[in-house]
C-alpha positions, 0 to 999 in steps of 0.5 A, spaced: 226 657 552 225 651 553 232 649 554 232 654 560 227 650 562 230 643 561 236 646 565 233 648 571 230 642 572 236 639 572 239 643 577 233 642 581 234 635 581 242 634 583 240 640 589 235 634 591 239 628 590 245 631 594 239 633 601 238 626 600 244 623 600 247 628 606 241 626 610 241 618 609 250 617 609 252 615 616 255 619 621 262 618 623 265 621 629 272 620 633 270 618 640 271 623 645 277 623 651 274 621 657 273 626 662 278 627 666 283 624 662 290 626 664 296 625 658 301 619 659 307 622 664 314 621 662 318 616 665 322 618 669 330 618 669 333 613 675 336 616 680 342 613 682 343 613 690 349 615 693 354 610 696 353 608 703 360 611 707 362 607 712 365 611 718 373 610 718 377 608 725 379 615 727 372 618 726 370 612 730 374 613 735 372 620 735 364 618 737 367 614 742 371 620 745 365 623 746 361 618 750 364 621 758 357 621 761 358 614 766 353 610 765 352 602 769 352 597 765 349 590 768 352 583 765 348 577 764 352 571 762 354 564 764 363 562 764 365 567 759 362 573 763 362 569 771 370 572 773 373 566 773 380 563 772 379 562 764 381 570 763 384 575 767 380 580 763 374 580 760 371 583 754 367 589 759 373 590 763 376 593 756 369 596 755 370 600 762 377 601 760 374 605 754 368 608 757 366 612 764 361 606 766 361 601 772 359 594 770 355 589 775 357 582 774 351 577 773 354 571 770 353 564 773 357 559 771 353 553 766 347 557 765 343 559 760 336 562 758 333 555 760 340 552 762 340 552 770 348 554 771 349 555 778 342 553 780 339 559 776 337 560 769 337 567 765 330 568 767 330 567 774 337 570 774 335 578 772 330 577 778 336 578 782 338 584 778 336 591 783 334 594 777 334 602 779 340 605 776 342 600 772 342 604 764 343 598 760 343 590 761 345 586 756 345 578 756 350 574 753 349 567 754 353 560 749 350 554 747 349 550 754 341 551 753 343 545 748 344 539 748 340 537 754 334 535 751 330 541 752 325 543 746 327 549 743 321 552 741 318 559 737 320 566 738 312 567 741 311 561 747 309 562 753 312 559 760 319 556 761 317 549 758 322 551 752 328 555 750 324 560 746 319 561 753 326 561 757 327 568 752 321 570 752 320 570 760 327 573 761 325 579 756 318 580 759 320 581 765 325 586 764 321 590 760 316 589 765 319 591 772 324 597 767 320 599 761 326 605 760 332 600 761 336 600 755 336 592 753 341 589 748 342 581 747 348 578 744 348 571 741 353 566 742 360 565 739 362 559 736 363 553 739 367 547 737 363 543 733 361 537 736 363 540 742 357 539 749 357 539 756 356 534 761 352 535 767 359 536 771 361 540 766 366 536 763 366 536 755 362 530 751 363 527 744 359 528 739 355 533 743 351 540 738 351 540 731 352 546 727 345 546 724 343 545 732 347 552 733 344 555 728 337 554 729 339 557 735 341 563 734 336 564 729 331 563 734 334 568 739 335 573 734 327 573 733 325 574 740 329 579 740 326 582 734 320 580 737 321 586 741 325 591 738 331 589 741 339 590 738 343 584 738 350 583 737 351 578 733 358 575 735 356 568 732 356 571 725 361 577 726 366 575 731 373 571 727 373 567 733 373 560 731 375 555 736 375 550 729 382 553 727 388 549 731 392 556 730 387 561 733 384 555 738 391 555 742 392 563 742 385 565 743 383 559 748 388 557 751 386 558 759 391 565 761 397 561 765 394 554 763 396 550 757 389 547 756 384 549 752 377 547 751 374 551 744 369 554 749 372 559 753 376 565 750 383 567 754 385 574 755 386 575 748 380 572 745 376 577 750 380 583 747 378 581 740 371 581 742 371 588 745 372 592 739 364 590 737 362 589 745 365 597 744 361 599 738 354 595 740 354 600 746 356 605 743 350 605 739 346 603 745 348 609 749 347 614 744 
């Protein structure tokens, strides 16, 4: 009885210790996910893009058949588009052999966008331009700008005190009197190096740098996107290079007159810059 006794004690005495011991031992718990959590995503596989085709020469061809709409064309420019003895075909006489277009001639011997080339600068000369009718208008003007002593500026002066005014004057006005007149800017092509103009337009030693060209056509460029305009890069794209004694004496020999200058492309030089002014207008009208 009395071992019953000591057994039953026992047994209440491990029954206590065990409450005790789930009550006093700390309580462990793994952190709970944050509201809201969403499981990591899988990356995801690169998907490789598709090589970009350009057009082959007869699909070309094709879109330019398909330009019959006649349109009219205004060219702005200095002695590469003024009709003059340096070529007896220029590069929008080969244009409008291509396409159905009339051009209007706005080219002004020596000008430039602040260079006053037959006593008017580009900015003053689109004033002349009856602008009703015409559907495009393009601005081609070289490298006469330099070397005269004029600042060049930035894309976003104001006035006619500098290069880049002289830019952004020609381009405001056009935007202004014909918000609807499709607008395209060609840069200059290359000139000789050291080549430059005096003031009875006879060539100067010394005269612009490369790096002077350069900055030049990378201000033009700017102004143009300033306003969303395209430009046909003749600087960059055209081969014509006035450099090279061989292309200089087949390209730049004056049509019937054994002289060249590096300047002034011939017949041929300006049949080798139709093929782009070609394209550029074909975009254009599209």
């Amino acid at each position: 009885m009395k071992h019953k006794t000591w057994v039953t004690w026992a047994l209440a005495a491990l029954a206590v210790v065990a409450v005790a011991f789930n009550f006093v031992r700390p309580h462990i718990s793994l952190p709970a996910a944050p509201v809201g959590a969403q499981p990591e995503p899988a990356e995801e596989e690169p998907v490789e893009e598709e090589p970009v085709v350009m057009p082959s020469e007869e699909q070309v061809a094709e879109q330019k058949q398909t330009m019959s709409e006649h349109f009219t064309w205004a060219v702005v420019g200095d002695s590469l588009t003024e009709k003059n003895y340096r070529a007896a075909t220029s590069y929008y006489d080969y244009v409008s052999e291509a396409f159905d277009c009339s051009v209007l001639n706005y080219g002004a011997s020596g000008a430039g966008y602040k260079a006053y080339g037959s006593n008017v600068p580009f900015y003053e000369l689109v004033e002349w331009i009856d602008l009703d009718g015409v559907d495009v208008l393009t601005v081609f003007g070289s490298f006469n700008d330099l070397g005269k002593g004029y600042a060049l500026g930035t894309a976003y002066d104001t006035g006619t005190d500098t290069i880049g005014g002289c830019m952004v004057s020609t381009i405001e006005y056009l935007r202004m009197e014909s918000p609807s007149l499709r607008i395209g800017i060609a840069t200059p092509l290359r000139w000789p190096t050291g080549f430059a103009f005096d003031e009875n337009g006879y060539a100067l030693p010394g005269g612009t740098t490369r790096e002077e060209c350069d900055a030049y056509v990378a201000l033009l460029k700017q102004v143009a996107a300033r306003y969303g305009l395209p430009v046909l890069d003749l600087y960059t794209l055209c081969p014509l290079d006035p450099d090279d004694p061989e292309m200089r004496a087949t390209y730049y020999t004056e049509d019937g007159v054994v002289d060249e200058d590096g300047v002034h492309p011939n017949s041929e030089g300006h049949r080798l810059m139709y093929r782009y002014w070609r394209d550029f207008l074909a975009s254009a009208m599209s």
